[in-house]
C-alpha positions in Angstrom: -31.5 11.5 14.0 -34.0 9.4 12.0 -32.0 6.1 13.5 -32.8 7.4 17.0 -36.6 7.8 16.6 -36.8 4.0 15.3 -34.9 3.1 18.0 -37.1 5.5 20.5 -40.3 3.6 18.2 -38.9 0.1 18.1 -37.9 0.7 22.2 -34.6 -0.9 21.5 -31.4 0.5 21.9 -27.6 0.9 21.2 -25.8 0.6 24.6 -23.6 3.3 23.6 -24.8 6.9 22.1 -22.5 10.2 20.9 -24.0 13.2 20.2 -21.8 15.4 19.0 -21.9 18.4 17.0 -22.3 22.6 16.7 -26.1 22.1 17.2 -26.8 22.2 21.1 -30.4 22.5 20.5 -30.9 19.7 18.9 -28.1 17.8 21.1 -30.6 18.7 23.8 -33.3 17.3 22.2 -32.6 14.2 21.1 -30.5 13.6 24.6 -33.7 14.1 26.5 -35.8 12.2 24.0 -33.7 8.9 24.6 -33.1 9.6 28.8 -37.3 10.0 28.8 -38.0 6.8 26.4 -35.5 4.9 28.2 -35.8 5.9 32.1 -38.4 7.9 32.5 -38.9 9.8 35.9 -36.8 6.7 36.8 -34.0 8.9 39.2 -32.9 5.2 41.0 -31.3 3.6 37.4 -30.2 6.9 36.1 -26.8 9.1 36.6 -25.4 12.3 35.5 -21.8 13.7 34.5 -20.6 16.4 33.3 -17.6 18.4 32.6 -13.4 16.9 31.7 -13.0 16.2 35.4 -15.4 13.2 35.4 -13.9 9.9 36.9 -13.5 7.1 34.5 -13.5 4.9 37.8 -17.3 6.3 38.7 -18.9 5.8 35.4 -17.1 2.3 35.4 -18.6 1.4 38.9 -22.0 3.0 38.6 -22.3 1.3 35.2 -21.5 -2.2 36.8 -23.9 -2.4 39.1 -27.4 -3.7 38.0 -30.4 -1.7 37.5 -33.1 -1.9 40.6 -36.7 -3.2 39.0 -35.4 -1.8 35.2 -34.7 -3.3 32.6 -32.1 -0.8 31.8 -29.3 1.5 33.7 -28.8 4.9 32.1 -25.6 7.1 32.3 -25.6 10.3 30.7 -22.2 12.3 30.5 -21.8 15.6 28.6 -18.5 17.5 27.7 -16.5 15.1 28.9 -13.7 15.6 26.7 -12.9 11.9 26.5 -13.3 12.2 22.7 -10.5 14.2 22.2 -8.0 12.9 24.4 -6.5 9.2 24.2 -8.4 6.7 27.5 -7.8 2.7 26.7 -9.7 2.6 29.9 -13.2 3.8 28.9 -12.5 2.5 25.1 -12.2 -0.9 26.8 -15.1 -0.6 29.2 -17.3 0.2 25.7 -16.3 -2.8 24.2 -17.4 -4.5 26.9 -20.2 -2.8 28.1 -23.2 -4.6 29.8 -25.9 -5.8 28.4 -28.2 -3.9 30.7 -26.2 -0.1 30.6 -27.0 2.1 28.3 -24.5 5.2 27.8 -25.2 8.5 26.6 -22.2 10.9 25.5 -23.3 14.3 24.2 -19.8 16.6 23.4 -19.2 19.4 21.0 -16.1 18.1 19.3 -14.9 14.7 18.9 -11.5 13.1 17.2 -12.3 10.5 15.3 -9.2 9.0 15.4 -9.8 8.6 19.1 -10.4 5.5 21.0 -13.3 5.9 22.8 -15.0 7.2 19.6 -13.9 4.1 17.5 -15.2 2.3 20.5 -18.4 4.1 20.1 -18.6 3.5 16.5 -18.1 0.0 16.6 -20.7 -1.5 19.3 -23.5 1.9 19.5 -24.5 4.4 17.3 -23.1 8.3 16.7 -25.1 11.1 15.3 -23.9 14.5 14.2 -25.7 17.4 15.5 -25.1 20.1 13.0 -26.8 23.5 12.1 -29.4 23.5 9.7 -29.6 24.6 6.5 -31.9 27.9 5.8 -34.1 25.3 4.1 -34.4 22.7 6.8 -34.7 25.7 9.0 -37.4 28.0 7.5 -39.6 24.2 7.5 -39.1 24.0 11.3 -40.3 27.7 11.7 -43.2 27.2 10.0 -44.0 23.8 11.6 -43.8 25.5 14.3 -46.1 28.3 14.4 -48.4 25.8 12.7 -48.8 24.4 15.8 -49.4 27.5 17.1 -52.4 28.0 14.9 -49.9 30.4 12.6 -49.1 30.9 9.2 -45.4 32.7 7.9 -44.5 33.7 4.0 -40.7 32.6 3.2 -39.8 35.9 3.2 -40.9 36.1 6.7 -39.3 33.3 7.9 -35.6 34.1 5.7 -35.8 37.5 8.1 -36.5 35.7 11.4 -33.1 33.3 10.1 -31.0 37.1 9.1 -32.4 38.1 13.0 -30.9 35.0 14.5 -28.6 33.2 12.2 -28.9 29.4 12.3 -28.9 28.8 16.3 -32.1 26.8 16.9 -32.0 27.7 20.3 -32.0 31.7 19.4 -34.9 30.7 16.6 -37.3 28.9 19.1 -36.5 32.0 21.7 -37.5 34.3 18.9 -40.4 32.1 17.8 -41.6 32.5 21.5 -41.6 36.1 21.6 -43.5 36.1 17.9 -46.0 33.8 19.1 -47.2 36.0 22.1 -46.6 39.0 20.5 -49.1 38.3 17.6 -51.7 37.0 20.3 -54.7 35.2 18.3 -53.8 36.9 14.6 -52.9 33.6 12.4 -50.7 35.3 10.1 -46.7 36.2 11.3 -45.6 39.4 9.0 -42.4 40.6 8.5 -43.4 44.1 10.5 -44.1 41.7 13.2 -41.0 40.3 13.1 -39.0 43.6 12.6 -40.8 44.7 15.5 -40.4 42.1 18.2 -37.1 40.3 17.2 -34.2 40.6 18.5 -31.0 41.2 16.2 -28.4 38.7 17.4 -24.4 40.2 17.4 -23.5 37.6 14.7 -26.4 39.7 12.5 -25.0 43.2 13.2 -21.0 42.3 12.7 -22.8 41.5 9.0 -24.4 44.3 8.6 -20.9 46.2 10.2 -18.8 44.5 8.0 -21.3 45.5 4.9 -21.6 49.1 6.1 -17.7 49.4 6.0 -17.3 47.7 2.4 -19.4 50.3 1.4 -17.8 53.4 3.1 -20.7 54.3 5.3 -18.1 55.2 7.9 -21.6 56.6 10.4 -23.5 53.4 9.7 -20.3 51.2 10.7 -19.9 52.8 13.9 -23.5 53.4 14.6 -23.4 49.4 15.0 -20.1 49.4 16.8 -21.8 51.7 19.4 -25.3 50.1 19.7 -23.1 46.8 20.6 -21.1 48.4 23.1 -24.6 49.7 24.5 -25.6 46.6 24.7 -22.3 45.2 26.9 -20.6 43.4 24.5 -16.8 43.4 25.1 -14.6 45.4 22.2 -12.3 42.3 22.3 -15.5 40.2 21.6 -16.1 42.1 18.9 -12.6 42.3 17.7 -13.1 38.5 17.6 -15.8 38.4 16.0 -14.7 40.8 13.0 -11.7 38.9 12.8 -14.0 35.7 11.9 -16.0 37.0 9.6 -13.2 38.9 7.3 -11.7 35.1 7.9 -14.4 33.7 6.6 -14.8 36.2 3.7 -11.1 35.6 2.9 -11.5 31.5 3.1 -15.0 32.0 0.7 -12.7 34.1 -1.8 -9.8 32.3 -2.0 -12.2 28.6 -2.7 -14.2 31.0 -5.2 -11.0 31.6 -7.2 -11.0 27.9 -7.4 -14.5 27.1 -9.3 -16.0 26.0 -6.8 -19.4 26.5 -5.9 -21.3 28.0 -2.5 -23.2 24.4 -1.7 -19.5 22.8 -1.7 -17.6 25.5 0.1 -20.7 25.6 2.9 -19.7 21.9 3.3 -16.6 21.6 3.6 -16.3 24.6 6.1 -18.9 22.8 7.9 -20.8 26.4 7.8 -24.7 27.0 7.1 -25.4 27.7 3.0 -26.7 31.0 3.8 -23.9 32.4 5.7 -21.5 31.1 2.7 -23.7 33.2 0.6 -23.3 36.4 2.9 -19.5 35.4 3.1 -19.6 35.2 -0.9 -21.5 38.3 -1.2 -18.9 40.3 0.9 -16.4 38.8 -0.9 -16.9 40.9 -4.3 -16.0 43.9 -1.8 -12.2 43.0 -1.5 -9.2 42.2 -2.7 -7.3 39.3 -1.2 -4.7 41.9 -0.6 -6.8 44.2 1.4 -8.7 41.0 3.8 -5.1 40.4 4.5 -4.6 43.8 5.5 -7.6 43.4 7.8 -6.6 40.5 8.9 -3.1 41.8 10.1 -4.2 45.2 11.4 -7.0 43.2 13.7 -3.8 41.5 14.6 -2.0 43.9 15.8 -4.8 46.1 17.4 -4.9 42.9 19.5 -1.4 43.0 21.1 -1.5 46.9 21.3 -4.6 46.1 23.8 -2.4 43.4 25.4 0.7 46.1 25.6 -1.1 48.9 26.7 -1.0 51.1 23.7 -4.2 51.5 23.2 -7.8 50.8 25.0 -10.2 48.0 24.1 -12.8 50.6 22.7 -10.5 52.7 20.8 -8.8 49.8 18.8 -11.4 48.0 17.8 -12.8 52.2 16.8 -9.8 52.9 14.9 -9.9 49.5 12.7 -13.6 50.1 11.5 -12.5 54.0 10.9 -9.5 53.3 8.5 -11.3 50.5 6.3 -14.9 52.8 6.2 -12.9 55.8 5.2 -14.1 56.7 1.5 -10.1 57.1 0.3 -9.5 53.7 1.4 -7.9 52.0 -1.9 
């Protein structure tokens, strides 16, 4: 990201971009910070495409022909799916690109075995978009509401992050709401922030999860119901559960192993502070009884799909039998 402000600075540029990654916000970001350095309001030299049923052909031919009174042409294409999936054609084109064109790619997931990536690699520039750590993240907030004329503790801002989790998208939403909310106060408290925010899904299948490693059977399904209130699917939040014991049980097992939370966050590619919560659950189970889990969440899936049992009552029955107090 620092590379792409010197090139934003320096106004000279790769012809090829990726921007790739978990982070949409700052995929975003960075997309429109190059499309408004390089075009401009310019609509004449710039073109849009998105989806995996974008023509190879049309990016090829809007790319060769020459930009009208610019210096540059500007193609932007997003989820295109041409990371993942072998295409000589646009791999080629890359390598050959004109000197005038200037390509944007912004995609969630990339091989990087692929062509067109190696392409990408070898004549532009890629950047990873990732989440944030807590750190990284609780210096944005505060940044932030700088701006704003505000001030926030740390333990402010770690609750606003426990609210949200790491989406910076959710965070600047949140941030938003705070900002209003306080009016012309300079200082962000944490009632402030208990009373405004919003507790994201992610956040309550924590704090469900918690609530039925310690047998607090009314507290497990107290969250259950307030997210059915609030019209999320049970088969989302099957999913969802079945993640986070997943995670818990991944955490565990590289636990056993020595290692420590900063080198498990990275090689799950997961934010340090939701390796800590995984770590923290952890101590809660045996790798006999996430497995267990793991198998009855299974099988509550395909009694949904047969017809044995409703959506509702299966996910019900799963947080019921491991928030019961004789549960060994």
């Amino acid at each position: 990201m620092k590379i792409i402000n010197e090139h934003i600075k320096s106004n000279e540029y790769k012809n090829v971009y990726l921007l790739y990654g978990d982070e949409p916000y700052l995929k975003k970001q960075y997309r429109d910070k190059l499309k408004q350095a390089i075009a401009g309001d310019d609509t004449m030299n710039y073109s849009y495409y998105e989806g995996d049923k974008i023509s190879v052909k049309e990016i090829k031919d809007m790319g060769d022909t020459l930009p009208f009174f610019a210096e540059h042409r500007l193609i932007v294409v997003e989820n295109s799916g041409f990371f993942k999936s072998s295409n000589d054609e646009l791999a080629d084109y890359i390598r050959n690109i004109p000197d005038y064109l200037i390509i944007i790619f912004v995609e969630t997931e990339v091989d990087k075995r692929n062509k067109v990536y190696k392409a990408v690699n070898d004549i532009g520039y890629i950047s990873e978009m990732k989440q944030q750590t807590p750190a990284v993240l609780e210096k944005w907030i505060a940044g932030l509401l700088k701006a704003e004329g505000k001030a926030i503790t740390r333990p402010a801002a770690e609750l606003i992050l426990n609210k949200t989790g790491a989406s910076m998208n959710l965070i600047r939403a949140e941030l938003d709401k705070i900002i209003s909310y306080c009016g012309d106060r300079n200082e962000v408290t944490e009632k402030d922030i208990e009373d405004i925010c919003t507790t994201q899904t992610v956040s309550r299948i924590f704090d469900m999860i918690a609530a039925i490693a310690s047998k607090k059977q009314q507290q497990a399904l107290e969250l259950y119901y307030d997210l059915l209130t609030l019209k999320e699917p049970p088969m989302r939040i099957l999913y969802l559960i079945v993640r986070q014991f997943n995670g818990i049980f991944q955490v565990q097992e590289e636990l056993n192993h020595g290692r420590s939370n900063a080198d498990i966050a990275r090689t799950m590619g997961a934010a340090p502070f939701i390796v800590n919560k995984y770590a923290a659950q952890a101590k809660n189970f045996t790798p006999s009884q996430l497995k267990e889990v793991l198998a009855d969440c299974a099988q509550a899936e395909e009694d949904v799909k047969t017809g044995r049992l409703n959506e509702k009552m299966a996910v019900e029955l799963i947080i019921v039998k491991y928030s019961a107090k004789n549960k060994k």
